[in-house]
PDB file of N, CA, C and O in Angstrom:
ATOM      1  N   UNK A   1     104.844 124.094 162.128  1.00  0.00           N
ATOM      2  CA  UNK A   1     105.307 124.598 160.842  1.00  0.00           C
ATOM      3  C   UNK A   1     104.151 124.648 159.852  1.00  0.00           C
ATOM      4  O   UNK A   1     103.074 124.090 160.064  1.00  0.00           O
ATOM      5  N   UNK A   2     104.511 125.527 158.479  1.00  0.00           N
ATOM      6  CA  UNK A   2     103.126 125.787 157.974  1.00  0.00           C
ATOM      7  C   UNK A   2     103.140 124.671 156.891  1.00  0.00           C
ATOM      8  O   UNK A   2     102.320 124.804 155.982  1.00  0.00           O
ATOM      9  N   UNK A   3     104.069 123.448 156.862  1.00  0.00           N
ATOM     10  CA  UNK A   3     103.524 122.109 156.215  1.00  0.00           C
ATOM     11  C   UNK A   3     102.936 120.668 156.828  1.00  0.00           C
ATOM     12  O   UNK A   3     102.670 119.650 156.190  1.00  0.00           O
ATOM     13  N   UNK A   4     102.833 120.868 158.065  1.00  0.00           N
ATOM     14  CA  UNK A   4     101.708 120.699 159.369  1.00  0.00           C
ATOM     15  C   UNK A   4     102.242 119.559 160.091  1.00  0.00           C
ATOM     16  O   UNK A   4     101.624 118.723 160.751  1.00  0.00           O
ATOM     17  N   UNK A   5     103.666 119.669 159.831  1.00  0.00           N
ATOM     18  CA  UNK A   5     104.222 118.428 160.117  1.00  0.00           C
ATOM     19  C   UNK A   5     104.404 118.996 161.347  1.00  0.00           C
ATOM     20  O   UNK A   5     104.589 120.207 161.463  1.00  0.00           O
ATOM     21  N   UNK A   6     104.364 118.117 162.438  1.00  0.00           N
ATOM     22  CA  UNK A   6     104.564 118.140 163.916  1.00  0.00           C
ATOM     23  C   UNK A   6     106.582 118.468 163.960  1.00  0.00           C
ATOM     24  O   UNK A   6     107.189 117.780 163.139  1.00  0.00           O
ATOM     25  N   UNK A   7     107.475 119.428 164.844  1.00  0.00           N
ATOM     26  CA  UNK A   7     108.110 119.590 164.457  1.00  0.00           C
ATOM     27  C   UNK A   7     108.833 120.167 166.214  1.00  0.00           C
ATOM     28  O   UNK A   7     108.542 121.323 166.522  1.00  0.00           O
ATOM     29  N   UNK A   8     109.566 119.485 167.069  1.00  0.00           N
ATOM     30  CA  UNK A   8     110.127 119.714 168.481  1.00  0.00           C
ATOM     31  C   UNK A   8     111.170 120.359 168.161  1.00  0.00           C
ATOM     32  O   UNK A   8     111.871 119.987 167.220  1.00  0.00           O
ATOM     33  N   UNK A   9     111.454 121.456 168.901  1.00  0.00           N
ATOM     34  CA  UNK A   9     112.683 122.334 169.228  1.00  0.00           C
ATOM     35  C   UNK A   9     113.972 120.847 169.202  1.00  0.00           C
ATOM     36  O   UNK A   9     114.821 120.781 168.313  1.00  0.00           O
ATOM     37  N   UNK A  10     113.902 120.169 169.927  1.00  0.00           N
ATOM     38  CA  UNK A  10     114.824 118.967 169.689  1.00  0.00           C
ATOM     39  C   UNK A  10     115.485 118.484 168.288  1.00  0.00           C
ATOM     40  O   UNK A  10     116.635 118.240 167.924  1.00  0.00           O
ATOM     41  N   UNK A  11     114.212 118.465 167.681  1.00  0.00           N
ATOM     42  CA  UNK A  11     113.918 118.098 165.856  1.00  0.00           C
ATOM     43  C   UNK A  11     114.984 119.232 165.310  1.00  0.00           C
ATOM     44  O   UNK A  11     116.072 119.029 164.770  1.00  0.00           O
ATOM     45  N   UNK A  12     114.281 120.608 165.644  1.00  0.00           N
ATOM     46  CA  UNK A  12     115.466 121.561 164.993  1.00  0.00           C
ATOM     47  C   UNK A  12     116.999 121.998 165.344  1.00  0.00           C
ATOM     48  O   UNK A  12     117.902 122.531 164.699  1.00  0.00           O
ATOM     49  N   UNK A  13     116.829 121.427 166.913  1.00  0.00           N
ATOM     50  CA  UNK A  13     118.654 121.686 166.993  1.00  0.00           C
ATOM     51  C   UNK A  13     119.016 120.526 166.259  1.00  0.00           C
ATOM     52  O   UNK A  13     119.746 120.898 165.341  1.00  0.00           O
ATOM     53  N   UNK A  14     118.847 119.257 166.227  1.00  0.00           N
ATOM     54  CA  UNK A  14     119.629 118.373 165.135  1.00  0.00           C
ATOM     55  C   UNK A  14     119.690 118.596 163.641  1.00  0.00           C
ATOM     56  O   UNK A  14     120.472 118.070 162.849  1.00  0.00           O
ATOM     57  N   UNK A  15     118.772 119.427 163.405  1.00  0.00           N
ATOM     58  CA  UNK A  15     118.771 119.773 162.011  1.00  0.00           C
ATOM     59  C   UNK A  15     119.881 120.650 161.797  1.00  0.00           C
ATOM     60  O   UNK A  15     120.694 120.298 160.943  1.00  0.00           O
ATOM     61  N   UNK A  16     120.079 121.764 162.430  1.00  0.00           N
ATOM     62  CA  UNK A  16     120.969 122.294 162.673  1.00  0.00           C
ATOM     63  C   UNK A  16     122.562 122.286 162.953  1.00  0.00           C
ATOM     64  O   UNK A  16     123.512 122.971 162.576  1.00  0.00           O
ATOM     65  N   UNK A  17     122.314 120.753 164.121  1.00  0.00           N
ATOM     66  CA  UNK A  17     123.689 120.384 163.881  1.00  0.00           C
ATOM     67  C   UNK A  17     124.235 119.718 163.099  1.00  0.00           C
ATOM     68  O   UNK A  17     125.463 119.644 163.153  1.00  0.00           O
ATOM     69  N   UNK A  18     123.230 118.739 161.732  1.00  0.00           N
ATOM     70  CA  UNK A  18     123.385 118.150 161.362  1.00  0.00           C
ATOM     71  C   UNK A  18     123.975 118.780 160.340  1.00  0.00           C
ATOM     72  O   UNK A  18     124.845 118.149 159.739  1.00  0.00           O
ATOM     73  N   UNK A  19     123.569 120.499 159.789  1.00  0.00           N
ATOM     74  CA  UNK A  19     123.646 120.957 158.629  1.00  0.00           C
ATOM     75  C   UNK A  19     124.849 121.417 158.857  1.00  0.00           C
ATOM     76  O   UNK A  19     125.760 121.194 158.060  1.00  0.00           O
ATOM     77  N   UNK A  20     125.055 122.234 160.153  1.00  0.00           N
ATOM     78  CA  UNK A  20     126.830 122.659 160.770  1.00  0.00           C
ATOM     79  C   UNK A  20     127.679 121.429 160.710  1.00  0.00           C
ATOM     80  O   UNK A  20     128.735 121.720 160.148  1.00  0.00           O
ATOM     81  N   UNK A  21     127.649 120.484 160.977  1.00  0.00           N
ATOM     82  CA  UNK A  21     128.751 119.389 160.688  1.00  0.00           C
ATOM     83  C   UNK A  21     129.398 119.080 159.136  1.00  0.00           C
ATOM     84  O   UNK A  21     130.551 118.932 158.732  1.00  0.00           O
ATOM     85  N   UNK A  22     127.762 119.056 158.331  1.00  0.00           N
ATOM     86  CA  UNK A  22     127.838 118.562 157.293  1.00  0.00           C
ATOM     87  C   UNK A  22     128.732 120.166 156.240  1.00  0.00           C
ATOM     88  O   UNK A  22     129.353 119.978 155.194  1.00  0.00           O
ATOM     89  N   UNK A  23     128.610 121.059 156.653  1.00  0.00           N
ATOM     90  CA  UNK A  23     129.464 121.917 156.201  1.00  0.00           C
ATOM     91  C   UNK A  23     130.785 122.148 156.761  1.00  0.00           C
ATOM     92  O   UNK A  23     131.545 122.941 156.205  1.00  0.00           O
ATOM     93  N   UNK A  24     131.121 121.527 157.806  1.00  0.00           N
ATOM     94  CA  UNK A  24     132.644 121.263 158.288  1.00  0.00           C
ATOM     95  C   UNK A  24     133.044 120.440 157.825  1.00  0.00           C
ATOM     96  O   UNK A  24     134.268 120.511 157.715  1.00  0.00           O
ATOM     97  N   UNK A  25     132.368 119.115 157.238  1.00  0.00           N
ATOM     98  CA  UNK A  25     133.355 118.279 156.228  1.00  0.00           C
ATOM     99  C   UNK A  25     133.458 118.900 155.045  1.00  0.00           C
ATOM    100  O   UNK A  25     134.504 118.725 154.421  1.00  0.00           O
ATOM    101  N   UNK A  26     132.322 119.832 154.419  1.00  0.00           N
ATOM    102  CA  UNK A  26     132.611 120.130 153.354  1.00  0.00           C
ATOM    103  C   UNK A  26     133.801 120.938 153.087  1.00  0.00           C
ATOM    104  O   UNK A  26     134.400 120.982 152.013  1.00  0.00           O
ATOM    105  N   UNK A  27     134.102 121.599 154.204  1.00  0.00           N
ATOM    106  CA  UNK A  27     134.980 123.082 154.751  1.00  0.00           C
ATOM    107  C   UNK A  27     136.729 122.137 154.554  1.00  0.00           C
ATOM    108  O   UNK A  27     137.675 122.380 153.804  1.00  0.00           O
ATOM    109  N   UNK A  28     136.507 120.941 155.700  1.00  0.00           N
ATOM    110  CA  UNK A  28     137.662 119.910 155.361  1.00  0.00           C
ATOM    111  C   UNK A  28     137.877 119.268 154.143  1.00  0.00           C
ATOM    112  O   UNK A  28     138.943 118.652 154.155  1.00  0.00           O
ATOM    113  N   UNK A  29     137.227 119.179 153.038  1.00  0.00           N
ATOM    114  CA  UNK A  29     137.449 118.522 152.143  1.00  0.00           C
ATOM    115  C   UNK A  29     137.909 119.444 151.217  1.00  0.00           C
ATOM    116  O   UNK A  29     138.484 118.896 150.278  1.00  0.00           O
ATOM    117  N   UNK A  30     137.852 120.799 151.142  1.00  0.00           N
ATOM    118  CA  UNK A  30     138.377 121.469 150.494  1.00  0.00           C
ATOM    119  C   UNK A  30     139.432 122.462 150.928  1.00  0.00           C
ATOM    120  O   UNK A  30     139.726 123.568 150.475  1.00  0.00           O
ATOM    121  N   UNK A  31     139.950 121.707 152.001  1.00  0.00           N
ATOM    122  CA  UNK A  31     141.510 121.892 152.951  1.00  0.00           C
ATOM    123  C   UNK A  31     141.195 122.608 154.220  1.00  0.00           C
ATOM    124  O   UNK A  31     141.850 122.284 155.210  1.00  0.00           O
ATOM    125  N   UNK A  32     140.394 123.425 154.320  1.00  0.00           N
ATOM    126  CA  UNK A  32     140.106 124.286 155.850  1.00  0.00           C
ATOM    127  C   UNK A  32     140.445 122.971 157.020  1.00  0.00           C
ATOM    128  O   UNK A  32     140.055 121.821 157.222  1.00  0.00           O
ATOM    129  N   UNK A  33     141.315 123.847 157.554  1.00  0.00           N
ATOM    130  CA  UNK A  33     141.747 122.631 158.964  1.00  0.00           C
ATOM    131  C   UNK A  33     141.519 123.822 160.184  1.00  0.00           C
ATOM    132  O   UNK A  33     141.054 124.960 160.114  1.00  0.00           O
ATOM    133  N   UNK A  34     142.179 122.863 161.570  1.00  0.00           N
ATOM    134  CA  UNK A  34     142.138 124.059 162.543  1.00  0.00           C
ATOM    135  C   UNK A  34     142.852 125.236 162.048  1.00  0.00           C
ATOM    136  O   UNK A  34     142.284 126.328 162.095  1.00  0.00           O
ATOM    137  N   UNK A  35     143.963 125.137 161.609  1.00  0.00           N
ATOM    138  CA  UNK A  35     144.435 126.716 161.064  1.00  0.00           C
ATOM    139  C   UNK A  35     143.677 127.720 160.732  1.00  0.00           C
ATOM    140  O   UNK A  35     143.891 128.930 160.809  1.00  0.00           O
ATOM    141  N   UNK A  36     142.578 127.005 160.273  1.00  0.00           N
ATOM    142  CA  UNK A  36     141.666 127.632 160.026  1.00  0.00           C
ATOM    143  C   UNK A  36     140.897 128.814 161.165  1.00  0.00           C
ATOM    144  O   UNK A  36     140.696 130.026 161.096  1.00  0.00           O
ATOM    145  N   UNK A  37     140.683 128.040 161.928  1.00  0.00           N
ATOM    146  CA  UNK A  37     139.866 128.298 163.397  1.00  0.00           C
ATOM    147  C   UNK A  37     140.552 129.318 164.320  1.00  0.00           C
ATOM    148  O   UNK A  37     141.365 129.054 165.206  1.00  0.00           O
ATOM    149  N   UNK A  38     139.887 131.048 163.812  1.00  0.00           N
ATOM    150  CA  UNK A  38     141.140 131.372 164.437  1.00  0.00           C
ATOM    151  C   UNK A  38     140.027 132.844 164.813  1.00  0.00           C
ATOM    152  O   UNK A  38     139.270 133.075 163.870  1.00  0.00           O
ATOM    153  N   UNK A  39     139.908 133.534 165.680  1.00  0.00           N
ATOM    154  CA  UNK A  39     139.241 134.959 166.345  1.00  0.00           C
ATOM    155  C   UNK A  39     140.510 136.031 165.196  1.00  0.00           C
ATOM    156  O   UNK A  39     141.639 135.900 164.722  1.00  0.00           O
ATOM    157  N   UNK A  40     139.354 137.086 165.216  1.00  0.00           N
ATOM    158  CA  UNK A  40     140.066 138.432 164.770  1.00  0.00           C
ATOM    159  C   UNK A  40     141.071 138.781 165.148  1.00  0.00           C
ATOM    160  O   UNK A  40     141.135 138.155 166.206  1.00  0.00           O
ATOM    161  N   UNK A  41     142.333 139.575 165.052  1.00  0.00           N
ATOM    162  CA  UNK A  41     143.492 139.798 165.654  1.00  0.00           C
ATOM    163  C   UNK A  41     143.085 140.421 166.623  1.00  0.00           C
ATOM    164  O   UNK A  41     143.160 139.781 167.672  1.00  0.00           O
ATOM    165  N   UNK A  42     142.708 141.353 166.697  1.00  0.00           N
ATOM    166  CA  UNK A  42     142.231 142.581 167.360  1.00  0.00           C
ATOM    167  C   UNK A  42     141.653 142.018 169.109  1.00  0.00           C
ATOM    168  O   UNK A  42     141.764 142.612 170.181  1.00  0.00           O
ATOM    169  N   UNK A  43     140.939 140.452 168.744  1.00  0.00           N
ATOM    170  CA  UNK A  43     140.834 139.585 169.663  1.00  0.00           C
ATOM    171  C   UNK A  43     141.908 139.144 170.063  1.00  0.00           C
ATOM    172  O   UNK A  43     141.669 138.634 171.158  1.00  0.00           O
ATOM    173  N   UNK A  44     143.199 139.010 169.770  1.00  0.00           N
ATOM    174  CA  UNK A  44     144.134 138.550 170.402  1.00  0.00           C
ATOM    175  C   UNK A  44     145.029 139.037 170.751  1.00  0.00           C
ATOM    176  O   UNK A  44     146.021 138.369 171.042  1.00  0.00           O
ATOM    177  N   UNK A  45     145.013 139.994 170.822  1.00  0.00           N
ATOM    178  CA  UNK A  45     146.125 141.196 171.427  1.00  0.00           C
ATOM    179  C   UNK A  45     145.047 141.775 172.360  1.00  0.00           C
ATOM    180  O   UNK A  45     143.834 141.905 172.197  1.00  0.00           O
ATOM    181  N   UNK A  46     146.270 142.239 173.909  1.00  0.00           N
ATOM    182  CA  UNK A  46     146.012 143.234 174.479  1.00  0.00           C
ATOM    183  C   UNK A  46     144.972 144.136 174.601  1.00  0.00           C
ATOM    184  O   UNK A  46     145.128 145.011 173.749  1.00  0.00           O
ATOM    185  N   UNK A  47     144.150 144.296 175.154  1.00  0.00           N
ATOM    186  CA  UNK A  47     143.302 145.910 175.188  1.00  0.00           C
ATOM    187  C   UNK A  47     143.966 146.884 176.173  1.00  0.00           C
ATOM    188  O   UNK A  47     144.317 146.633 177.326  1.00  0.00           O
ATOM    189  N   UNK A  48     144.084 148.159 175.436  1.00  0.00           N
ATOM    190  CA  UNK A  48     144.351 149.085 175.686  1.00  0.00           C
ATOM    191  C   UNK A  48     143.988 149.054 177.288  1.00  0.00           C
ATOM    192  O   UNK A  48     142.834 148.754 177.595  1.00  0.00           O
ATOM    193  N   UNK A  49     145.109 149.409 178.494  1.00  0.00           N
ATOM    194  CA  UNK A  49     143.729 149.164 179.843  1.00  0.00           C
ATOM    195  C   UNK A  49     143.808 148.079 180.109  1.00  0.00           C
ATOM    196  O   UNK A  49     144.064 147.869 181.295  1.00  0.00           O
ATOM    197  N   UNK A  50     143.717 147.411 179.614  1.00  0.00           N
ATOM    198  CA  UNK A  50     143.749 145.693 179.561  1.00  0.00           C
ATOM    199  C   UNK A  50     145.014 145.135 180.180  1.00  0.00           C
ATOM    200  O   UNK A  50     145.980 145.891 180.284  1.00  0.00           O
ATOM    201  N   UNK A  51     145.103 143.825 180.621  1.00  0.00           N
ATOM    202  CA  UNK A  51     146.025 142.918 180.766  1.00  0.00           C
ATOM    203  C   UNK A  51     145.610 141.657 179.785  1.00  0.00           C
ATOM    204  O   UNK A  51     144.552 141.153 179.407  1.00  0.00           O
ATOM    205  N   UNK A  52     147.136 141.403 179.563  1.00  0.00           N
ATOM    206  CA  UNK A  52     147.124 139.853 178.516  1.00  0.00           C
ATOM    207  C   UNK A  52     146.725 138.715 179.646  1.00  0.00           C
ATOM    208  O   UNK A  52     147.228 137.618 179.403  1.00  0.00           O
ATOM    209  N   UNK A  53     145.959 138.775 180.766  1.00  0.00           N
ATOM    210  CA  UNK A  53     144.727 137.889 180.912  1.00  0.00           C
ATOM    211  C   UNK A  53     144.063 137.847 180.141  1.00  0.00           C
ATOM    212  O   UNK A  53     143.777 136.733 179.703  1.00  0.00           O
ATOM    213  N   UNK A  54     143.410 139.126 179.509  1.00  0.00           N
ATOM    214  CA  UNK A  54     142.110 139.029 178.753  1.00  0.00           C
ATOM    215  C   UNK A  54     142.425 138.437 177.458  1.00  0.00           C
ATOM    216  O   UNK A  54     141.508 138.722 176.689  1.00  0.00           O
ATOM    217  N   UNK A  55     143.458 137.629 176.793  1.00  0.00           N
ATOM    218  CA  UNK A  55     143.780 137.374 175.928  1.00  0.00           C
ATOM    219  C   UNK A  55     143.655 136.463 175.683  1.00  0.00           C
ATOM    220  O   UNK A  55     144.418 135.810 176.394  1.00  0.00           O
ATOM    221  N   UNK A  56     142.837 135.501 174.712  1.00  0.00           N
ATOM    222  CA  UNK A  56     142.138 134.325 175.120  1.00  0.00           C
ATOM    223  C   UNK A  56     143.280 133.001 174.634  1.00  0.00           C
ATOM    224  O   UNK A  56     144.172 133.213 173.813  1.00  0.00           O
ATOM    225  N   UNK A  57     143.129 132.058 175.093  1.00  0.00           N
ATOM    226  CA  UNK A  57     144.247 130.921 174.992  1.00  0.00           C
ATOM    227  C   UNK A  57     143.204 130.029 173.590  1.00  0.00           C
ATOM    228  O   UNK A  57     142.268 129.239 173.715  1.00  0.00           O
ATOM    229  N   UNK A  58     143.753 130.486 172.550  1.00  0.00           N
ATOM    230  CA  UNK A  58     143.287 129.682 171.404  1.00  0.00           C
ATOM    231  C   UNK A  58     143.253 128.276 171.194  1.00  0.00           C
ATOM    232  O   UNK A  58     142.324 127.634 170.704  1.00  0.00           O
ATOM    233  N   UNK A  59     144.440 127.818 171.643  1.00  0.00           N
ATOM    234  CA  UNK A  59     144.732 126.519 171.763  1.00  0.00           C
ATOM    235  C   UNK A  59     143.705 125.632 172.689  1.00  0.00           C
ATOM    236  O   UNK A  59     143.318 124.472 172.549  1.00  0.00           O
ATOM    237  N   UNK A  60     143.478 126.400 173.465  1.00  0.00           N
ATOM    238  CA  UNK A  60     142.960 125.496 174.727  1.00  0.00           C
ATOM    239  C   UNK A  60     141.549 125.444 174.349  1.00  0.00           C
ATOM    240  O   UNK A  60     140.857 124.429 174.270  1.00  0.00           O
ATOM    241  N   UNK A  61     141.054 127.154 174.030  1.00  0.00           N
ATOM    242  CA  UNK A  61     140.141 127.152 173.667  1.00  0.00           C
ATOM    243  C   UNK A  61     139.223 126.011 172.172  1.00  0.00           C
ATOM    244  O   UNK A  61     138.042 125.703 172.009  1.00  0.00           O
ATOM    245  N   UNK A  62     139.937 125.836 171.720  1.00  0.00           N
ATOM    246  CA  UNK A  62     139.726 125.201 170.169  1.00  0.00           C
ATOM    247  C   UNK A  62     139.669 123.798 170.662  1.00  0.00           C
ATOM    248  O   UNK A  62     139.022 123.111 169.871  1.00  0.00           O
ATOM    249  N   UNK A  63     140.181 123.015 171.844  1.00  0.00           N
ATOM    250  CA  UNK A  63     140.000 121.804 172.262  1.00  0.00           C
ATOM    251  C   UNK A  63     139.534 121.824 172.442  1.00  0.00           C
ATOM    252  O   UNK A  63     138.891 121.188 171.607  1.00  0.00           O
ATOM    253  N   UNK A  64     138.488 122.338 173.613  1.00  0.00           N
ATOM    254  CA  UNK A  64     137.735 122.334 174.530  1.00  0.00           C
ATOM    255  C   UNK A  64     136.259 122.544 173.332  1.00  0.00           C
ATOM    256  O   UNK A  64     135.296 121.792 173.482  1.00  0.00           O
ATOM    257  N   UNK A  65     136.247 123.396 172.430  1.00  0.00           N
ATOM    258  CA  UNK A  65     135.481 123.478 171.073  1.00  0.00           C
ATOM    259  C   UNK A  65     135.309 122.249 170.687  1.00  0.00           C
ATOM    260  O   UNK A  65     134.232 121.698 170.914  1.00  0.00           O
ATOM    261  N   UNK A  66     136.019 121.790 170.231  1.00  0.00           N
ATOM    262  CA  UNK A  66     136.349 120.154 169.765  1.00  0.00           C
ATOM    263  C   UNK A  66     135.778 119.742 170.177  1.00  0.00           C
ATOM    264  O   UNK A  66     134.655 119.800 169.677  1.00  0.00           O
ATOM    265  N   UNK A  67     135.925 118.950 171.430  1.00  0.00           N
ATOM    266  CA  UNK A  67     135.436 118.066 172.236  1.00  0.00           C
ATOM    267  C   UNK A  67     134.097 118.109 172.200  1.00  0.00           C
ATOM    268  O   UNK A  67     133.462 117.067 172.036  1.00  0.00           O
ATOM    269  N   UNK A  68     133.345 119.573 172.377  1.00  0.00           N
ATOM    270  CA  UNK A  68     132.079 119.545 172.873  1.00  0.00           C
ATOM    271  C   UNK A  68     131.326 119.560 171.835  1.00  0.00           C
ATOM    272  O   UNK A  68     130.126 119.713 172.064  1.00  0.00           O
ATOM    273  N   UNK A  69     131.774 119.404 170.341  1.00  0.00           N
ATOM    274  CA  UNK A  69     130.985 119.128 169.306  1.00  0.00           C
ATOM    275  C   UNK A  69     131.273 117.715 168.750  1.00  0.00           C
ATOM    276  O   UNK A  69     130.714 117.157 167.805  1.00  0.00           O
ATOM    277  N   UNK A  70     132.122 117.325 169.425  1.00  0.00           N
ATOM    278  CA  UNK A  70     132.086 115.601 168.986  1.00  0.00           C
ATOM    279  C   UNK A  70     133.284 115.978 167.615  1.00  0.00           C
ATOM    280  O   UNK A  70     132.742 115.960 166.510  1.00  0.00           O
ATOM    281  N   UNK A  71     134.370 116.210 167.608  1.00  0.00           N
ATOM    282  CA  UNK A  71     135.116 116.254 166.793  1.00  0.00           C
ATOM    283  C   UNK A  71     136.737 116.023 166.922  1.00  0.00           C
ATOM    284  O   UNK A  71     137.172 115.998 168.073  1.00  0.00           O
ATOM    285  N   UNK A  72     137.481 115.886 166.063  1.00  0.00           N
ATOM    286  CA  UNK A  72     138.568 114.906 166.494  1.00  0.00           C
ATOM    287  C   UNK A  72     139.163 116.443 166.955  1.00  0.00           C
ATOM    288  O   UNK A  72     138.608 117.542 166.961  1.00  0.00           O
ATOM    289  N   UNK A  73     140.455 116.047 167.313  1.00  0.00           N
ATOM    290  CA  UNK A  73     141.692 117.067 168.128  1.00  0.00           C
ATOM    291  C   UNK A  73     141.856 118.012 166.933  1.00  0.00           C
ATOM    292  O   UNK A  73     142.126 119.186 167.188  1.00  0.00           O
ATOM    293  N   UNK A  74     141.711 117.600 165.555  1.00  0.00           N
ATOM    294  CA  UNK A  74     142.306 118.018 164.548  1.00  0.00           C
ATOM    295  C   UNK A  74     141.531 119.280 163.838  1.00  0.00           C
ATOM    296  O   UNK A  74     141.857 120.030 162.918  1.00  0.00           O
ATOM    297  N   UNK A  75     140.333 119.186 164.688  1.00  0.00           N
ATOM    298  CA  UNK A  75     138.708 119.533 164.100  1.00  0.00           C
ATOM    299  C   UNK A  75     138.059 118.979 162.940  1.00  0.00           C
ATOM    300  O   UNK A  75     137.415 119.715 162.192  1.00  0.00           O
ATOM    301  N   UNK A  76     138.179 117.685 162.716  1.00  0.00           N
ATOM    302  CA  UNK A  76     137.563 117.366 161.882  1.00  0.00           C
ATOM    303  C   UNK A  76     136.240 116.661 162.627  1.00  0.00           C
ATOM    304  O   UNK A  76     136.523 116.064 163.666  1.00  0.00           O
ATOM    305  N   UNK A  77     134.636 116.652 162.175  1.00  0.00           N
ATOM    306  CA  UNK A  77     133.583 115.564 162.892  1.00  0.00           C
ATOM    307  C   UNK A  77     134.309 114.320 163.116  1.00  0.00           C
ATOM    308  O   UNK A  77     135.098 114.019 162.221  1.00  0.00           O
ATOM    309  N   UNK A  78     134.227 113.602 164.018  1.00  0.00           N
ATOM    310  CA  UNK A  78     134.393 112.611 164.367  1.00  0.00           C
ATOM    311  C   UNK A  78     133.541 111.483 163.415  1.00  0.00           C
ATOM    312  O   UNK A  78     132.666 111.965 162.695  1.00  0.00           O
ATOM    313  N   UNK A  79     133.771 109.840 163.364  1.00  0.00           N
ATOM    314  CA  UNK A  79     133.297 109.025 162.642  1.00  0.00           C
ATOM    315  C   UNK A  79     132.026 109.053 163.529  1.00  0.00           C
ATOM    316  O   UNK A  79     130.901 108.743 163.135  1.00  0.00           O
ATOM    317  N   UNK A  80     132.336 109.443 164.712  1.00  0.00           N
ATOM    318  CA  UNK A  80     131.109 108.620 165.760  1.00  0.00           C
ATOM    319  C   UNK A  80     130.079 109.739 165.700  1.00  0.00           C
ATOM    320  O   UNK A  80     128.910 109.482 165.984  1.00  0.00           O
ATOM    321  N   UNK A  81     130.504 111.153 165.291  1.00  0.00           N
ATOM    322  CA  UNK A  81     129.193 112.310 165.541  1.00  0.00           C
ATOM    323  C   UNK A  81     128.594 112.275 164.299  1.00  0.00           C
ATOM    324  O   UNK A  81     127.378 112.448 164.222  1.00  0.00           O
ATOM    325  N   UNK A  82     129.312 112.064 163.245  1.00  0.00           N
ATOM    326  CA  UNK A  82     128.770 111.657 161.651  1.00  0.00           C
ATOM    327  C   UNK A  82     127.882 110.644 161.761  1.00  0.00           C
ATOM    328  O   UNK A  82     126.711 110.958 161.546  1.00  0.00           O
ATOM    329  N   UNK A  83     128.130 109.417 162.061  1.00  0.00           N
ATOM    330  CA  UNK A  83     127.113 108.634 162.985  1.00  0.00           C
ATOM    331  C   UNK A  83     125.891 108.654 163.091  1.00  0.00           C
ATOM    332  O   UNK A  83     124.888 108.323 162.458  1.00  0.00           O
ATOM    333  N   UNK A  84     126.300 109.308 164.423  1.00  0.00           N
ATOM    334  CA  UNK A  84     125.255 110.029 165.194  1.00  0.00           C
ATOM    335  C   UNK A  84     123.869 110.103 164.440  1.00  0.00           C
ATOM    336  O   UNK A  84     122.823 109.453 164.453  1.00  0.00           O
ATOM    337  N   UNK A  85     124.618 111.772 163.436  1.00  0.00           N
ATOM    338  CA  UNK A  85     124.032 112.578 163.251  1.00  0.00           C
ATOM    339  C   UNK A  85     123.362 111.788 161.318  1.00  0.00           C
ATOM    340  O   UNK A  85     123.000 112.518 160.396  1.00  0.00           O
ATOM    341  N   UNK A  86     123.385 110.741 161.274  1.00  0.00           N
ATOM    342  CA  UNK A  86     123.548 110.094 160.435  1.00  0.00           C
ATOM    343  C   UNK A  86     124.009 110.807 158.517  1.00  0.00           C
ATOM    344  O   UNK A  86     123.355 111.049 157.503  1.00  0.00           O
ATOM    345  N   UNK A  87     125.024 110.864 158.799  1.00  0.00           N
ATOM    346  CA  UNK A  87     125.692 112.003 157.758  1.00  0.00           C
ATOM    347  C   UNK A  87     126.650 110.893 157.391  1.00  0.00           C
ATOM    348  O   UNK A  87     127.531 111.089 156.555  1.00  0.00           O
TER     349      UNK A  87
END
């Protein structure tokens, strides 16, 4: 970086996740919940041609989201990824 600080791809995905978390509490604190968390309609209906296979399972999908960012069922960060991520 051009303030000569030594700086690992590692260094910047936590920065990153640290700044995405820290705007999901902000997002929760001013009511955004999973309701929130939701694809375009247009994503959830049918394609023309299509079968409602291609129709993605939100629910399942949004857990499985959850989980892999360290966040409760509810989508809120978890105490333990806040933690973590020392936030």
């Amino acid at each position: 970086l051009v303030t000569g600080r030594k700086v690992t791809v590692e260094d910047l995905m936590k920065v990153g996740e640290r700044s995405f978390n820290l705007k999901r509490v902000l997002n929760c604190k001013w009511g955004v919940t999973s309701k929130d968390d939701i694809l375009p309609k247009r994503l959830l209906e049918p394609q023309e041609g299509g079968t409602m296979r291609n129709v993605p399972d939100m629910e399942l999908m949004l857990k499985e989201y959850y989980e892999a960012r360290g966040w409760t069922p509810e989508g809120f960060p978890s105490k333990e990824k806040l933690k973590e991520l020392g936030i």
